[in-house]
C-alpha positions as CSV (number, residue, x, y, z in Angstrom):
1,X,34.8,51.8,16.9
2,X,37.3,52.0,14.2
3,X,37.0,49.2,11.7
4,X,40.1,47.1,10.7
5,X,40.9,46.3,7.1
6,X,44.4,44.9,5.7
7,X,45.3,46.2,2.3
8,X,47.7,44.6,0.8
9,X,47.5,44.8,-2.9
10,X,48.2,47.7,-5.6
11,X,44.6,47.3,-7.3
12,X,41.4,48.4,-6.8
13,X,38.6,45.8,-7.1
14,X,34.8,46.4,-7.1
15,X,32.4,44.0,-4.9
16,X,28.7,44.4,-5.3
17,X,26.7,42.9,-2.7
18,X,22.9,43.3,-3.0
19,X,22.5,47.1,-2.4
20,X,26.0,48.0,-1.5
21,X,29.1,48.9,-3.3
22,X,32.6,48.9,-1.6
23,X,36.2,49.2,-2.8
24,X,39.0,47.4,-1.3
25,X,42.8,48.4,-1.9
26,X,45.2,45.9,-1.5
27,X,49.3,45.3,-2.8
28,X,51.5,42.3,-3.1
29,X,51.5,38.5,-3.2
30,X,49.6,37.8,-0.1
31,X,46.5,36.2,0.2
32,X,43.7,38.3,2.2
33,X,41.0,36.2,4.5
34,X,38.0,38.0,3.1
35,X,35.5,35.9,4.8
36,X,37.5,36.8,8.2
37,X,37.8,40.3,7.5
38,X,34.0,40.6,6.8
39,X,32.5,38.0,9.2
40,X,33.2,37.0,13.1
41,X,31.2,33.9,13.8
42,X,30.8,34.1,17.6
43,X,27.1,32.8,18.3
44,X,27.4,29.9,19.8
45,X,24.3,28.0,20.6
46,X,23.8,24.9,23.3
47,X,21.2,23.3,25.3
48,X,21.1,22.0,28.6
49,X,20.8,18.7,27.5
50,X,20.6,16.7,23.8
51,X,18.0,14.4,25.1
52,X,15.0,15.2,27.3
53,X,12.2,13.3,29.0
54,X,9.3,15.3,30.2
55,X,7.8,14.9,33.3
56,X,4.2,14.9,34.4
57,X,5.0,14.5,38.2
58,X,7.1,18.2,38.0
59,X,4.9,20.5,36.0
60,X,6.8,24.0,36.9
61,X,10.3,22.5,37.0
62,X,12.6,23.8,34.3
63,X,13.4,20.6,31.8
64,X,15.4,22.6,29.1
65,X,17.1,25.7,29.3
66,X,19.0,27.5,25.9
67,X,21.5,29.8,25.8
68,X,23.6,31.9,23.3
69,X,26.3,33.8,23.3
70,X,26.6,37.3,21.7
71,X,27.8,38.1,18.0
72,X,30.9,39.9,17.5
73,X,31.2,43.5,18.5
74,X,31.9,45.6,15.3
75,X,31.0,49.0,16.9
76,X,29.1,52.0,17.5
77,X,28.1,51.8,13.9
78,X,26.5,48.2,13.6
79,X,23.0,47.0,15.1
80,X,23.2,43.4,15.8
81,X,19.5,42.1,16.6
82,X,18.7,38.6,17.1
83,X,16.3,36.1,15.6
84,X,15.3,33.1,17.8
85,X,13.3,30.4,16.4
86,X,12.1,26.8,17.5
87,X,10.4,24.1,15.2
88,X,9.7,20.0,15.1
89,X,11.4,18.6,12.9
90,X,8.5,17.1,10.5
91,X,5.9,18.8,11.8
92,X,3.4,21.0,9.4
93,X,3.1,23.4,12.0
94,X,5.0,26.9,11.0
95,X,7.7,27.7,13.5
96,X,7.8,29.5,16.3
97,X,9.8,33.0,16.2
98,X,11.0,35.7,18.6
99,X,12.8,38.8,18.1
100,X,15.2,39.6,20.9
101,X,16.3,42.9,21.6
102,X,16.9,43.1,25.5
103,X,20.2,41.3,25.5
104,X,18.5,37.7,26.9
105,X,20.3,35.5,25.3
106,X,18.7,32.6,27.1
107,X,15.5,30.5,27.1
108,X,14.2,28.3,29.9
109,X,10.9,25.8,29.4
110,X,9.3,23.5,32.4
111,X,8.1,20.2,31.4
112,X,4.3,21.5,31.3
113,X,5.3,24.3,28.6
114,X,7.1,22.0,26.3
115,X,4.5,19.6,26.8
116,X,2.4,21.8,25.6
117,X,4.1,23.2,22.6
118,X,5.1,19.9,21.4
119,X,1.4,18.5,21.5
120,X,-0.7,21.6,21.0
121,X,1.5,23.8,18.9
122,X,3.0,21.2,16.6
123,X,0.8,18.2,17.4
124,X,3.5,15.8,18.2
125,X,1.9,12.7,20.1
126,X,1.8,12.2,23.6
127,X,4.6,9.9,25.3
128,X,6.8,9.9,21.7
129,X,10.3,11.7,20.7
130,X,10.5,14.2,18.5
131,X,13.5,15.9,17.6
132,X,13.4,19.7,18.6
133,X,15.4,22.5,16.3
134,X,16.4,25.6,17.7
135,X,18.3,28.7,15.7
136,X,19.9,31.9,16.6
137,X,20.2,34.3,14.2
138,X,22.1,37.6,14.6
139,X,21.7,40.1,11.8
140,X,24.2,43.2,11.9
141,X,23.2,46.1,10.0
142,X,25.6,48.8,8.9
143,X,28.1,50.7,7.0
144,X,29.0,47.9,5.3
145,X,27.5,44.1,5.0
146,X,27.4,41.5,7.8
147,X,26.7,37.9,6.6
148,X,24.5,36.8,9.5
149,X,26.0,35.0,12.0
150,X,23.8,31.5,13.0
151,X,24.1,28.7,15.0
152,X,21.7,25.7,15.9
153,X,21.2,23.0,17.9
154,X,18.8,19.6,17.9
155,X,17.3,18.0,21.1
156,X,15.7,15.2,21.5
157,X,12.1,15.6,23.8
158,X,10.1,12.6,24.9
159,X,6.2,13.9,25.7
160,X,4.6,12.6,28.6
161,X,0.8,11.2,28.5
162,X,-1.2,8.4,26.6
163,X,1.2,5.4,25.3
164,X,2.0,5.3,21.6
165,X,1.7,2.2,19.5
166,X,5.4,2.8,18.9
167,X,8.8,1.0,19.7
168,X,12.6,0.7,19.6
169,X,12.3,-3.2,20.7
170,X,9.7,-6.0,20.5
171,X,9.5,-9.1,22.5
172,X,7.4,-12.3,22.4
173,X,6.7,-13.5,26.2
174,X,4.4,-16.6,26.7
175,X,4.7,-18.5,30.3
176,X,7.4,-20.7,31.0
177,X,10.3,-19.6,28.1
178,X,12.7,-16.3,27.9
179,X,11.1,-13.8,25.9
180,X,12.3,-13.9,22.4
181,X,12.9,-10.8,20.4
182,X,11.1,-10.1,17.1
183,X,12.4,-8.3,14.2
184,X,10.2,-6.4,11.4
185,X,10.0,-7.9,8.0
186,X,12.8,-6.4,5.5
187,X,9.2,-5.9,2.8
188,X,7.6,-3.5,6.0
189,X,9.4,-2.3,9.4
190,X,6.1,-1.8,10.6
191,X,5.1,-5.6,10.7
192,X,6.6,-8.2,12.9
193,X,6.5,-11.8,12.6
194,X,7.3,-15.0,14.0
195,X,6.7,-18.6,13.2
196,X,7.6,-21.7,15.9
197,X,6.8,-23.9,18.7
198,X,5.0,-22.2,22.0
199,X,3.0,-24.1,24.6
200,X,-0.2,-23.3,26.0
201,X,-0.8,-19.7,28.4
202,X,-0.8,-16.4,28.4
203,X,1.2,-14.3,25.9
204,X,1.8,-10.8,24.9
205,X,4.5,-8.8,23.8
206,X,6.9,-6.7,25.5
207,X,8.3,-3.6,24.0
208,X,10.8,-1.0,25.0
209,X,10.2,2.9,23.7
210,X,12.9,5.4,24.9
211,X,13.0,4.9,28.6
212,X,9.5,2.8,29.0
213,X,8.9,-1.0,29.3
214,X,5.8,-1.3,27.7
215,X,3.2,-4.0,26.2
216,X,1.5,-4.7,23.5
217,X,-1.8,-6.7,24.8
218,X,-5.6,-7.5,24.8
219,X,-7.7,-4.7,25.6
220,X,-9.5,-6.9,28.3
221,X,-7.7,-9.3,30.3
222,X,-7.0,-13.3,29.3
223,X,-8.7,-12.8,25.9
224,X,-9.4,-16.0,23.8
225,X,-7.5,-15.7,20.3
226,X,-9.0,-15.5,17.1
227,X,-8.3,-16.3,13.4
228,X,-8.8,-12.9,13.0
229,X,-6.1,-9.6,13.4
230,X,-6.9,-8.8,17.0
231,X,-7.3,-5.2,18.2
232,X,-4.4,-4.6,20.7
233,X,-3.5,-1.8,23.0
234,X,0.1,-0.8,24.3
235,X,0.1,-0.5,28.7
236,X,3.0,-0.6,30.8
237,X,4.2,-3.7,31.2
238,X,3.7,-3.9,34.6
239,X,0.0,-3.7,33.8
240,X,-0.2,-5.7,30.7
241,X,-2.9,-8.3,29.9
242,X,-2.5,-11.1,27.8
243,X,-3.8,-13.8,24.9
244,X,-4.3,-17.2,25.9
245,X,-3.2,-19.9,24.1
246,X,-5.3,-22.9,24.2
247,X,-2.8,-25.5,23.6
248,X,0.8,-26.2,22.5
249,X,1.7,-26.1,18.8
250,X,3.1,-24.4,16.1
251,X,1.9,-21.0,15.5
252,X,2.5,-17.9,13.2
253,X,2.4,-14.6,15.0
254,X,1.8,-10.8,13.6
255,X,2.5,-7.8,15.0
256,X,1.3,-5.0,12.5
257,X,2.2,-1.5,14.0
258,X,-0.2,0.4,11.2
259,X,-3.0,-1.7,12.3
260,X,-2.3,-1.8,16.0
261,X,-3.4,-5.6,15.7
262,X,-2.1,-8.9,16.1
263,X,-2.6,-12.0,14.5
264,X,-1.9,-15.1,16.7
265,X,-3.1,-18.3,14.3
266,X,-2.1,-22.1,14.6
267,X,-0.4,-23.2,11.6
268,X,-2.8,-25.0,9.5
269,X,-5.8,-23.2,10.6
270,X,-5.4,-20.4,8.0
271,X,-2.4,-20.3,5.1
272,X,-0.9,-16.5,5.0
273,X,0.7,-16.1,2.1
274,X,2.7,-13.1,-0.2
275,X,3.8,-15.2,-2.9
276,X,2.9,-19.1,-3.8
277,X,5.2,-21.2,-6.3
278,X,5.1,-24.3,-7.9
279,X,8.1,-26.9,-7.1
280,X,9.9,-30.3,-7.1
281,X,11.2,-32.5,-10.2
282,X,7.3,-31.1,-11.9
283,X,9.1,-27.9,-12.7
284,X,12.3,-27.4,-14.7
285,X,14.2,-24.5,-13.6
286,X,13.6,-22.2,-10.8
287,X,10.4,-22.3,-9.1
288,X,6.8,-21.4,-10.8
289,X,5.3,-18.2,-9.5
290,X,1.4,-19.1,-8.9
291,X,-0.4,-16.0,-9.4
292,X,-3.0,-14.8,-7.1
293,X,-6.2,-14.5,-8.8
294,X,-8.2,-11.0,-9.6
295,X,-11.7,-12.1,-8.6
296,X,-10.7,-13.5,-5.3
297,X,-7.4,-12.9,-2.9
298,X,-7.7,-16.2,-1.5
299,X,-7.5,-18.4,-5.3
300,X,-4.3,-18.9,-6.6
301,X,-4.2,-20.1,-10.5
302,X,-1.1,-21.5,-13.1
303,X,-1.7,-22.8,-16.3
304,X,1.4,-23.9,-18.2
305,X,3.9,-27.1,-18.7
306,X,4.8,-29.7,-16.2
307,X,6.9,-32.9,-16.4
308,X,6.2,-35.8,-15.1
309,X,7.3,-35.6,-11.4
310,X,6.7,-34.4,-7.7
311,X,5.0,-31.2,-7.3
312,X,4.6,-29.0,-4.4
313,X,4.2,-25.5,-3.8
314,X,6.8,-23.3,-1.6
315,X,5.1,-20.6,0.6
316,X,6.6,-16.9,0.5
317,X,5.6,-15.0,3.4
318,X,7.4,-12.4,5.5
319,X,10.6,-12.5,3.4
320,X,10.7,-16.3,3.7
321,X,10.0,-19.1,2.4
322,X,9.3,-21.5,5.7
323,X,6.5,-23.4,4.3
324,X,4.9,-25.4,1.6
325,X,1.2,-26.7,0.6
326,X,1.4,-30.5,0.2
327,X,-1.5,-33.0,0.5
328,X,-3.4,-33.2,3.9
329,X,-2.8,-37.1,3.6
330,X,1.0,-37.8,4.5
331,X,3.5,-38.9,1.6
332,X,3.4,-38.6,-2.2
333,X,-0.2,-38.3,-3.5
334,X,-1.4,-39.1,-6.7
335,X,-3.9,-36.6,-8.5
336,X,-7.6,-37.0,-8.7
337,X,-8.6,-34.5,-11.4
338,X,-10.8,-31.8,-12.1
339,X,-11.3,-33.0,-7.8
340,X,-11.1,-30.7,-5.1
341,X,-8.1,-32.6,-2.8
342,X,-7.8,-31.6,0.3
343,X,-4.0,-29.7,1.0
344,X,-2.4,-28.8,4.8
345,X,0.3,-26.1,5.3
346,X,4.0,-28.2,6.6
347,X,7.5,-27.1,6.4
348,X,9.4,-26.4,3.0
349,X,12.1,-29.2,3.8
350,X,9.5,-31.7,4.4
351,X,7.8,-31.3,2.0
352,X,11.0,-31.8,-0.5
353,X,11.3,-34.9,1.8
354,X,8.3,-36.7,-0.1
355,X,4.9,-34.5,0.7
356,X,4.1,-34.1,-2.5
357,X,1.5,-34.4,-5.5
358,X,2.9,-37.1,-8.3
359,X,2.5,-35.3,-12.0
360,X,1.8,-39.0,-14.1
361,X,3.4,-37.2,-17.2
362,X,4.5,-34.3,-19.6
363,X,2.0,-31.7,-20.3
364,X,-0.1,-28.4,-19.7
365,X,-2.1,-28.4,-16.3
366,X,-4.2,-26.4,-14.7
367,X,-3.9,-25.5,-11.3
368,X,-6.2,-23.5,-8.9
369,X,-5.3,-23.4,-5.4
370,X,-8.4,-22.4,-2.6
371,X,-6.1,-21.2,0.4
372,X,-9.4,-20.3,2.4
373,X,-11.0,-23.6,1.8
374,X,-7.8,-25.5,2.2
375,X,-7.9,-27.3,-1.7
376,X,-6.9,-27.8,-5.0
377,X,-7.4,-29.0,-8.1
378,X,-5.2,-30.1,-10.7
379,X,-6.4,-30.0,-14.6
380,X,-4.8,-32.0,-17.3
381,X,-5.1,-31.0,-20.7
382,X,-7.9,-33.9,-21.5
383,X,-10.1,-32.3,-18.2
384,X,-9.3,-28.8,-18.5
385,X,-12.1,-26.0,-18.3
386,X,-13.4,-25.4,-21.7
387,X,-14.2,-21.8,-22.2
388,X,-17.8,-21.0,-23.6
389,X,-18.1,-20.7,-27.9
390,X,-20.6,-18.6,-29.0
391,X,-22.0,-17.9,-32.9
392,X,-22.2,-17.3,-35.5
393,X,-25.3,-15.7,-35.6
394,X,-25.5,-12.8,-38.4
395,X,-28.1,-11.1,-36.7
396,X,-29.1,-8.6,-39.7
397,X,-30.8,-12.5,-41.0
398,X,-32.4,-12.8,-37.7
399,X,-34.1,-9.4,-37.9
400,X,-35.7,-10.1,-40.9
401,X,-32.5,-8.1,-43.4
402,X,-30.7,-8.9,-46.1
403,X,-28.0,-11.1,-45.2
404,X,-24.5,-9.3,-44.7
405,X,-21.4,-11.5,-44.8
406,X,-19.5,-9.0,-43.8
407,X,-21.4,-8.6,-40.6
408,X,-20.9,-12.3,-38.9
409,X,-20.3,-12.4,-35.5
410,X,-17.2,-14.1,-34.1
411,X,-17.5,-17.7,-33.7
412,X,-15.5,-19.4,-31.3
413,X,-14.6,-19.8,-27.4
414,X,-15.1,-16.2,-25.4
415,X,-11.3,-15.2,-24.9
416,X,-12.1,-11.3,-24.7
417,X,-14.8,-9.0,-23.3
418,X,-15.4,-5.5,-23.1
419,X,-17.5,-3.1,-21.0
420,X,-20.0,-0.8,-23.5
421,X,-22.7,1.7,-22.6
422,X,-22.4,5.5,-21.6
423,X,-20.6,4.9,-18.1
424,X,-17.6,6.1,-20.3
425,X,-19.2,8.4,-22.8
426,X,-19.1,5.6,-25.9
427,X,-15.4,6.8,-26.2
428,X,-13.7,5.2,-28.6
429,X,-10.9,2.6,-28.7
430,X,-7.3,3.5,-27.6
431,X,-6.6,3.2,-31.7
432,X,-9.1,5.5,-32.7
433,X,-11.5,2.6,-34.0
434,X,-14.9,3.7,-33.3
435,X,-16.7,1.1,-31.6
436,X,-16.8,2.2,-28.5
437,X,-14.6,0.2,-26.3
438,X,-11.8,1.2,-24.8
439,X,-8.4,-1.4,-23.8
440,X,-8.3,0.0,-20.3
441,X,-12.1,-1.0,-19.8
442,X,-11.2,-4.7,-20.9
443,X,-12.4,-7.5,-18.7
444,X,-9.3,-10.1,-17.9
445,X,-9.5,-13.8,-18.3
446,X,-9.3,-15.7,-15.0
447,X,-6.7,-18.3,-14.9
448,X,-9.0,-20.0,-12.2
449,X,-11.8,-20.5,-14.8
450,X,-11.8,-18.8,-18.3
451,X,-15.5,-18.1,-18.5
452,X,-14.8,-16.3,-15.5
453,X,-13.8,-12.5,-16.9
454,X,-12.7,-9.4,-14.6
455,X,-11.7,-5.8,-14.2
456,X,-10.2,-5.0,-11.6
457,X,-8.2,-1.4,-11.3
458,X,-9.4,3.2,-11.5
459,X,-13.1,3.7,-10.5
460,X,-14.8,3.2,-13.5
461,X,-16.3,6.7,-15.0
462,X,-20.2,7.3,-14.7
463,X,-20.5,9.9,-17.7
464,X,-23.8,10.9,-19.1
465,X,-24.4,10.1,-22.8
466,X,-27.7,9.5,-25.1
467,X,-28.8,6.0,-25.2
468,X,-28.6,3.9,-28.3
469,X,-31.4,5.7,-30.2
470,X,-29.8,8.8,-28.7
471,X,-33.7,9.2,-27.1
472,X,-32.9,9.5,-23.4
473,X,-29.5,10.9,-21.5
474,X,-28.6,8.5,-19.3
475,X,-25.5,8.0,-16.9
476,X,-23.4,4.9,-15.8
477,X,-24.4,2.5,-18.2
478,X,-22.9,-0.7,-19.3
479,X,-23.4,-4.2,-20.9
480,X,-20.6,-6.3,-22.0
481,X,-19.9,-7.3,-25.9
482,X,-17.5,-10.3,-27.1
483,X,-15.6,-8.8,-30.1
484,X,-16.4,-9.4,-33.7
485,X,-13.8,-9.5,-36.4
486,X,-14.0,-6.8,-38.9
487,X,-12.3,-6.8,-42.8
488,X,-9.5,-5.4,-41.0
489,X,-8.6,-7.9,-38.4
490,X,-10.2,-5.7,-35.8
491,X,-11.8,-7.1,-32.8
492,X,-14.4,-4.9,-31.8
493,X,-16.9,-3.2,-32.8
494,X,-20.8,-3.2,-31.5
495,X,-22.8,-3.9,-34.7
496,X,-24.1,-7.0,-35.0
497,X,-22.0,-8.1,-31.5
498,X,-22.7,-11.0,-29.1
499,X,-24.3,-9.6,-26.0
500,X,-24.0,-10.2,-22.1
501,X,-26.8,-7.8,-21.2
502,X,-29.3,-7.2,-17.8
503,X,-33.0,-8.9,-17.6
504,X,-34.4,-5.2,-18.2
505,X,-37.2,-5.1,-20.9
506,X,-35.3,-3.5,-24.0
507,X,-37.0,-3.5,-27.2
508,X,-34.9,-3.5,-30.5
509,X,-38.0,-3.2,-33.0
510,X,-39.1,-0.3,-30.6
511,X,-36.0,0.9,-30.4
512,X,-36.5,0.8,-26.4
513,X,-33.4,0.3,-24.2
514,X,-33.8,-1.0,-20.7
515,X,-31.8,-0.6,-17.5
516,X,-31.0,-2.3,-14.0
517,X,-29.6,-0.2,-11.4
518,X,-26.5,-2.4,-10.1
519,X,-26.1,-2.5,-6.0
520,X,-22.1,-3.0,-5.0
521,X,-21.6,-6.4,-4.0
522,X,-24.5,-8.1,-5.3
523,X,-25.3,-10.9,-8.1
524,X,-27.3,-10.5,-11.0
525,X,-28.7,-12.1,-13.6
526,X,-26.7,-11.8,-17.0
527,X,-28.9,-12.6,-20.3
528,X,-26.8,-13.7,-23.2
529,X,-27.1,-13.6,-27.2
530,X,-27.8,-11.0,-30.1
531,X,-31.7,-10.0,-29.3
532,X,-33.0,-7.1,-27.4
533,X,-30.3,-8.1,-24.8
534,X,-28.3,-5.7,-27.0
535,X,-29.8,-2.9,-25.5
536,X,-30.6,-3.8,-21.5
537,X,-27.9,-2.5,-19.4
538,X,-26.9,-2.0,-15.9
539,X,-26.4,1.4,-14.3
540,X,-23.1,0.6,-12.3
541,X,-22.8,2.1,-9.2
542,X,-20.6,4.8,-8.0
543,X,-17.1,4.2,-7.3
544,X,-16.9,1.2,-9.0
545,X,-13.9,-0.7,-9.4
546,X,-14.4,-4.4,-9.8
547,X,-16.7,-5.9,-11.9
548,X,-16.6,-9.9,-12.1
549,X,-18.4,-11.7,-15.3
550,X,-19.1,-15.6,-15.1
551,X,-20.3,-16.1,-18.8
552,X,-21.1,-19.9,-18.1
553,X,-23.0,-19.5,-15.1
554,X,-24.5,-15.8,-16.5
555,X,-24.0,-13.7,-13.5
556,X,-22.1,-10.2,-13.0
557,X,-20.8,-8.6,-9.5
558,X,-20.9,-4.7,-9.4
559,X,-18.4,-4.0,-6.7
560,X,-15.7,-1.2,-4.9
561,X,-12.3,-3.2,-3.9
């Protein structure tokens, strides 16, 4: 077949294209369509439908056929072959490809076959959608260069088999009222929530996927509910189970679609919260955050200025802020301090009605809310927790040396601690200063209680390094120093250092260190001073990443949170 060209213009221009050089000839003003001339997109692409639904019942029947059309005819001179491929879209399977060289320019699949390349070849999930993508691609090789030609298409396929804890709706349905659709939280699309009035009976939740009616449900029928995130299952709806209520109230309800759980609790019974404030004519301004506490998820702690004035704190769960904690007792309140008073979770506006605390007058408090136990307690200045004060102590005097006044300890309350020992090599501080301690490794100050200190982040490193007398090489240790101030302001260093150590015999005169190998989760016995404490540690264990210290009450938690 001859090959058309139009030349139209009096110059002679070089293209290079990969490999291959041609010359094209052309006169005048006109414009030439090079991309026409060169390339005749004809492969057109399409599907027998954009959306499919497998179906078990019909195993052999044809649920998608595909089918092309040929490339453009340049001749005796070109090859055209063809390149069909198939993929999932976000699977990490490879793609499937076929070369096609007998002029079939069409693909048919049953239900079973594209049930079984969608779960077993790219592990798509039974009785989910997944978006197929198909691609022709016709290649044409010759005296001169073809831009492929390539066309696609995108169908949707719905597997059949095991239900999905998956869907495009949810519904709340509890006997005797409409079902009421949910909506997932604007912080996680995967949690639902919902917060009101239902009375007594069976509930569950409806859900539509694609073309089912499903349910979230018990596993076993007429289940009791919990305070606990319930395991749940998803049946058709025709089959469902249900929760049973026990009686009418106000109730908080969680779907969470990662857990496959829900969380069915009477308000009151436990307080959910994201975010806790401080509120009323207490607090100038926009509301107090209340921060949630290291050492335990359920304490909430503020210390700062109040007025004199109401006080109640706002609840922000699930995007909103529904809810307060206000005394258990109804009405204003006054404060009992340094008390544990009893508090009750009721709605935000009546709580700004008068279900409040009364703050007698201007000053710092103390507050430490127990959301588990259902209290707090309120600290004024005058019955604030004081913080421990340790030395001085110079203990080069105590060991029988010459007295070094450049060597005192730090007198004072405990406001910093650091971790010590070879569980991080005896690196040095972030600065450079050689002591040993290290700002990352630094032990925060509860808000809660500030004898209570904690670390809370990384798995702490379990490197091997000689001991103090550099006699033994030992791995994971660690004791606990309060900083001493050096000429130069610094506050560390672990010469002549009040000690938090372990009851292991340690032996300064014998230059003898001692070690207690820590178990996650459980207490032990702190011993506290400048003595042969110095040198009894605790060999942490692995994968560490909490460690709580109560210097009052001299006990340390070891644990992996």
């Amino acid at each position: 077949m001859k090959q058309k060209y139009e030349i139209k213009k009096s110059c002679l221009r070089l293209l290079g294209m990969t490999v291959l050089s041609f010359f094209f000839v052309a006169c005048g003003n006109d414009d030439i369509d090079n991309n026409y001339s060169r390339n005749n997109y004809e492969v057109n692409l399409t599907a027998s439908s954009e959306n499919v639904i497998l179906d078990e019942s019909k195993p052999n029947e044809v649920a998608l056929t595909l089918e092309w059309t040929p490339s453009h005819d340049y001749g005796n001179d070109y090859i055209v072959t063809y390149n069909y491929q198939m993929e999932l879209v976000g699977s990490k399977a490879d793609a499937i490809k076929e070369y096609e060289d007998g002029g079939m320019f069409i693909r048919n699949y049953t239900n079973k076959e594209l049930q079984d390349l969608l779960v077993d070849k790219f592990d798509q999930l039974t009785s989910t959608k997944g978006v197929m993508k198909f691609t022709v691609t016709a290649s044409t090789e010759g005296p001169r260069l073809i831009v492929p030609d390539i066309a696609t298409v995108s169908v949707t396929v719905k597997t059949y088999g095991a239900k999905q804890f998956m869907a495009d709706k949810v519904f709340l349905a509890v006997e005797g009222q409409e079902d009421i659709e949910l909506v997932p939280t604007a912080s996680n699309p995967q949690q639902y929530v919902y917060s009101g009035e239902l009375p007594a009976g069976r509930i569950y939740f409806p859900v539509l996927y694609g073309d089912e009616e499903n349910a979230i449900c018990p596993v076993t029928p007429d289940m009791a509910i919990t305070t606990e995130s319930m395991e749940a299952t998803v049946v058709d709806r025709t089959e469902t189970n249900a929760w049973i209520l026990p009686e009418t109230g106000n109730y908080r309800i969680t779907v969470d679609f990662d857990a496959k759980t829900v969380k069915i609790i009477a308000l009151g019974e436990i307080i959910e919260i994201d975010k806790l404030y401080l509120a009323g004519s207490a607090v100038t301004g926009e509301d107090i955050e209340v921060a949630r506490t290291l050492e335990n998820d359920n304490l909430y702690a503020f210390r700062g200025e109040l007025k004199a004035g109401s006080l109640y704190l706002p609840i922000l769960f699930a995007d909103t802020k529904q809810y307060a904690i206000a005394p258990k007792t109804e009405g204003a309140q006054d404060v009992e301090y340094a008390q544990d008073m009893p508090l009750k979770q009721i709605a935000l506006e009546k709580a700004m009605r008068g279900a409040y605390w009364n703050i007698p007058e201007d000053g710092i408090y103390r507050i430490v809310v127990d959301a588990e136990n259902q209290n707090i307690r309120i600290y004024s200045q005058d019955t604030d927790i004081q913080s421990k004060v340790v030395g001085p102590w110079n203990a080069q005097n105590a060991f029988g040396n010459t007295q070094d006044e450049t060597l005192k300890t730090y007198s004072g309350p405990i406001e910093k601690l650091w971790m010590y020992g070879t569980f991080n090599g005896r690196q040095t501080h972030d600065d450079g200063v050689p002591a040993g301690f290290q700002d990352k490794y630094t032990l925060n100050q509860s808000l809660a209680n500030p004898n209570v200190f904690v670390y809370k982040g990384a798995n702490l490193p379990r490197q091997t390094a000689g001991d103090y007398w550099e006699k033994n090489q030992i791995t994971g240790s660690v004791m606990f120093f309060v900083g001493v101030k050096t000429d130069d302001g610094v506050e560390r260093t672990n010469n002549n250092a009040y000690a938090f150590g372990s009851t292991a015999d340690a032996d300064r005169d014998e230059k003898r260190c001692g070690y207690i190998t820590a178990t996650a989760g459980t207490s032990l016995e702190l011993v506290e001073g400048q003595d042969d404490n110095r040198y009894a540690y605790f060999i942490i264990p692995e994968n560490t990443n909490y460690v709580m210290v109560d210097v009052e009450n001299l006990k340390v938690i070891f644990d992996h949170k």
